[in-house]
N, C-alpha and C positions, 0 to 999 in steps of 0.2 A: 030819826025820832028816838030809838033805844039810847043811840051815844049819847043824844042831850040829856033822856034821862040818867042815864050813868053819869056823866058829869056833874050836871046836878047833886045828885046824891054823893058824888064824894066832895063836893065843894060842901054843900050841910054838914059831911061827918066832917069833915077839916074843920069848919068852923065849931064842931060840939067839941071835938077833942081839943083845939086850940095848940099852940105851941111846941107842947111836951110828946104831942104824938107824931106831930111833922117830922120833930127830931128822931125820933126812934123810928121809924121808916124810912130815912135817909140813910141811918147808920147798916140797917136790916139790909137796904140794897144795898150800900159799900161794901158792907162786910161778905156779900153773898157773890160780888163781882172777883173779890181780892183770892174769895177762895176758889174759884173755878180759873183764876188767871195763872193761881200757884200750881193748881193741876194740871196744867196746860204746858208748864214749864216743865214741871216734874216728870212729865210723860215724854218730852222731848231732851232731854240732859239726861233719862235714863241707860246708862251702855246696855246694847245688845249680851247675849249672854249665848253659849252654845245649848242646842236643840235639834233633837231627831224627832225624824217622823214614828208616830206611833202606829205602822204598818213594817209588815216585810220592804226591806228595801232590795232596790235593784239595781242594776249598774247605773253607774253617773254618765250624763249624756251632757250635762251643760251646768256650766259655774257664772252666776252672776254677782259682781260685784258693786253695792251702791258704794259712790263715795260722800253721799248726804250723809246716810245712816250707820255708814263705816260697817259694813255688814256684806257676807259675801252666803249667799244659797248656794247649796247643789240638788238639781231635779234629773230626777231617770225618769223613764216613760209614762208614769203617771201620776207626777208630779213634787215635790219638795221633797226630800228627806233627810237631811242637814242642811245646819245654822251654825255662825260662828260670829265674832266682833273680829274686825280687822283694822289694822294701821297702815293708810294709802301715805302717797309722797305730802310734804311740805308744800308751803308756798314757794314758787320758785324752781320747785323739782315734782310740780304734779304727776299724778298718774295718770296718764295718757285714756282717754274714754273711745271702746270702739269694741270693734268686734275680734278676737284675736284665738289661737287654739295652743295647747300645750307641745312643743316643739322639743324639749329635753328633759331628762329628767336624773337629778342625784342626790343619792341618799345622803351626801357629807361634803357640800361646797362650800367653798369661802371665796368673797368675792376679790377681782383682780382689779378691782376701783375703788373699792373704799376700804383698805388699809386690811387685807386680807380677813375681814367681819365673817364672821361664822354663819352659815344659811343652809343648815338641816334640811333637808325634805325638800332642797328645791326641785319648782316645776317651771321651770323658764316659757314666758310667751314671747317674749322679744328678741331679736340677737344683739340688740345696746343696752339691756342690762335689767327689761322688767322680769318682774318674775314672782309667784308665790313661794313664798315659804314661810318656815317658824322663826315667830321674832317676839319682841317683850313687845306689848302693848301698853302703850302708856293712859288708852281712853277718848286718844282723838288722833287726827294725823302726823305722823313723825318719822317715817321714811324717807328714801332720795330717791323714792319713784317705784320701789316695791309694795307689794300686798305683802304683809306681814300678819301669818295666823298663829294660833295659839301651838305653841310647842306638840301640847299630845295632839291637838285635831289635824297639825299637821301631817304626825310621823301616822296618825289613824289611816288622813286621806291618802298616804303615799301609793298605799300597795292598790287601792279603787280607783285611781284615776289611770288613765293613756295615754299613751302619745296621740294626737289629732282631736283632742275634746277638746271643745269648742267654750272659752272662757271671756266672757261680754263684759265689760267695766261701764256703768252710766254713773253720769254723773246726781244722778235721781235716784228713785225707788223704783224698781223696775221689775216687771215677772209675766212671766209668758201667759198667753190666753187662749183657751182654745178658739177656730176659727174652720170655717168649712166653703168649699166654694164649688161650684160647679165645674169648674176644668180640673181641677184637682184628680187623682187617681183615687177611687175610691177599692176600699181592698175586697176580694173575691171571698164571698161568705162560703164557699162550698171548699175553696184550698183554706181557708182558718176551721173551718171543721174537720177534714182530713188531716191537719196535719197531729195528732195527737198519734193517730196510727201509722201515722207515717213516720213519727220518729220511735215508734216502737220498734217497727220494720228495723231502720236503720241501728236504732241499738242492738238489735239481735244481731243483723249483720256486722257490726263492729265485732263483737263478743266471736263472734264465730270468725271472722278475721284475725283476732289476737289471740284464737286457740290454734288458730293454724299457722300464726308465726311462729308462738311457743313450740307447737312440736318441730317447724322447721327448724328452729334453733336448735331443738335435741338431737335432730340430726343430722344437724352439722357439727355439732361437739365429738357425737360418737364417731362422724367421718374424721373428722381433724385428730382424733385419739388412734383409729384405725392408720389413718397415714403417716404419724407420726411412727408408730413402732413398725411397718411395713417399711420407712425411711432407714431406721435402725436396723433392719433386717438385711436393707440393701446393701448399706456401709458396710456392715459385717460379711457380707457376700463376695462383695468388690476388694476390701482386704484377702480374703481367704483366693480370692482368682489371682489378685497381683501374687500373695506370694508362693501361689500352683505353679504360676509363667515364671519367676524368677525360680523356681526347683527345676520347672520344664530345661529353662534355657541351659541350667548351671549339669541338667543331664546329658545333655547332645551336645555341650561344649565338652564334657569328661569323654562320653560315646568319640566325638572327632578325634580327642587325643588320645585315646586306644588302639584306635584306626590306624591314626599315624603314626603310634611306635607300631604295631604287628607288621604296617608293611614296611619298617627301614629294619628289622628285624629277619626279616621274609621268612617263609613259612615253615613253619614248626613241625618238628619229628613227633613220634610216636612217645607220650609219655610215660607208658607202662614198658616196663624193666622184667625183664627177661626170668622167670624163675630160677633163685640160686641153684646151684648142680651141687649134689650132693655129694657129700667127701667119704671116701671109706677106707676103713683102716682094717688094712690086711684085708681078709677075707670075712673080718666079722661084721658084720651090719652095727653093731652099737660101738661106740666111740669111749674111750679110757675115761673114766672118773676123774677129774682134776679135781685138786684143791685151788680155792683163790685166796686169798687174803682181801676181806674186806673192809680193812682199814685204807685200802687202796686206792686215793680217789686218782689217778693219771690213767692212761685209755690202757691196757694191755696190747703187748707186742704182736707183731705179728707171727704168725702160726709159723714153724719150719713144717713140711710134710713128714713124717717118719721114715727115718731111713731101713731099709730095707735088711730083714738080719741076713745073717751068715748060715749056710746049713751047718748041721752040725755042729760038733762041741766048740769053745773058744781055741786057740792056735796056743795064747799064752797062757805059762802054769798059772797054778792058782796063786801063788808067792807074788809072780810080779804082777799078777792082778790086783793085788793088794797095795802093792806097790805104790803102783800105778793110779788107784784111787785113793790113798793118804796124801798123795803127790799133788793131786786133780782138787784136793782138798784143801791142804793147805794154799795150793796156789788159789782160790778164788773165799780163801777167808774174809779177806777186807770185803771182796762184792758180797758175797754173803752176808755181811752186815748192811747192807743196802736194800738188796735185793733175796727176793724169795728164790730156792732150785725148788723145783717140781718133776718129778717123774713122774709116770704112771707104765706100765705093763702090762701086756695080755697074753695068757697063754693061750697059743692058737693049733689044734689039733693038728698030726704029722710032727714034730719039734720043732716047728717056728715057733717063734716072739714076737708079738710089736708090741714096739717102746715110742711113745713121745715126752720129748721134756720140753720145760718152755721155762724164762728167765722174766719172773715177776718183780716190781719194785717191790721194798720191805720197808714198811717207817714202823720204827722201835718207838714205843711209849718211855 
């Protein structure tokens, strides 16, 4: 009953308005279709654009990439926290869609298939050749079967991701959901309570583990400094013994040869000498006065004993005593130029004499 009257009444207004109003409410829808159709497009042709979560983020645990939306997430444990636009393979060289994990990783590859091409920050999932890393994006797909991210959100994501994180390719739009089940393990609320203390525990025992390595280390440095100069000490010891034994040896080898000259030698007299015997002359105890000539270095002759005088007066006169010594005189002129004469005389009580004379060299200046 209402819809006929609604009909009705817009059949009336159409016929009050006539013509000119039909056409402007035809135009009002077209125009109101063409604009929701442009939004429609516009929202789908728009590229994705890089985006973090406005939370602390946490480790990455999983990278999903769509190959509809050309866009790759990363989610840590409670859920998104990076966005990026990416370029998957061509027609022809798709990117394989599955489940797959990061298996290598290098900071400055180039690849060995396609004309050694430059690939920053790769993270290899495949061993035929996929793999993310930083590449130009062109806006839509243009690879030969890598993900290719933006240069910095690569070289960002390099040092956050792992080896074994778990990297998902759909060909769709795709993102985890939470889910709960009853066989599932569900986790223990009294050890998620405990453990805040429990790793306080463990921090402190860390701390006091790495105070007692540090002291072991210091004393091990000061033992290794002790052994060190205790080493030096030894060296200088073991020189000074070799060269005690080589003194020892070179003593009891001289000792042998001692030995064996005293016995081809055979054994030895008394070496103290007999005290000289005293000389006397005449009856006097003191000995004549000589002169020497000390310009005389050759040894002096030996001594004649004094001959013994004559009692009593001389036999011959005084005349040929005189004689006798001008005679005695000239005859030993020339030795007299050589040689020193030396008398000396004593008058010794009773009328004795003693006389010694002795024949010294003489060198004339």
């Amino acid at each position: 009953m209402v819809n006929r009257l609604t009909t009705a009444q817009s059949t009336v207004a159409m016929r009050r308005w006539g013509l000119p109003g039909i056409v402007t409410l035809s135009a009002m829808a077209a125009l109101t279709a063409l604009t929701a159709d442009a939004a429609a497009r516009q929202a789908r042709s728009a590229p994705p654009t890089e985006a973090t979560a406005p939370r602390d983020a946490g480790e990455p645990i999983m990278a999903i990439v769509s190959i509809k939306s050309q866009q790759v997430t990363f989610y840590d444990a409670d859920g998104w926290i990076l966005r990026a636009p990416v370029s998957t393979g061509i027609t022809g060289r798709e990117t394989p869609a599955g489940v797959f994990a990061v298996i290598e990783k290098d900071k400055d590859h180039h690849s060995s298939l396609y004309d050694d091409a430059w690939m920053p920050n790769m993270q290899r999932i495949t061993w035929n050749g996929i793999a993310l890393h930083g590449g130009p994006l062109p806006g839509y797909a243009a690879s030969h079967g890598c993900v290719r991210m933006p240069f910095g959100f690569a070289e960002k994501l390099f040092e956050k991701t792992w080896i074994g994180m778990r990297v998902i390719i759909s060909p769709n739009d795709a993102a985890p959901v939470e889910f709960s089940h009853k066989a599932l393990f569900v986790p223990n609320a009294e050890a998620v309570a405990a453990a805040p203390a429990r790793a306080e525990t463990l921090a402190s025992e860390a701390a006091e583990a790495a105070k007692t390595a540090d002291e072991a280390k210091k004393a091990a440095a000061m033992v290794a400094r002790a052994t060190a100069s205790l080493t030096v000490s030894l060296r200088k010891l073991e020189r000074l013994k070799t060269r005690a034994d080589a003194e020892l040896a070179y003593a009891d080898k001289a000792l042998a040869a001692a030995k064996t000259d005293e016995t081809r030698r055979g054994p030895r007299t008394s070496s103290k000498r007999p005290p000289p015997r005293p000389r006397t002359w005449g009856r006097s105890s003191t000995p004549p006065r000589l002169t020497r000539n000390r310009s005389s270095t050759s040894p002096p002759p030996q001594r004649t004993p004094p001959r013994r005088p004559t009692r009593g007066r001389p036999t011959l006169p005084k005349r040929q005593a005189r004689r006798s010594s001008r005679s005695s005189r000239r005859r030993f002129s020339s030795a007299a130029r050589r040689r020193s004469f030396t008398c000396g005389a004593t008058r010794i009580s009773g009328g004795r004499t003693g006389a010694r004379c002795s024949m010294r060299p003489l060198r004339f200046r």
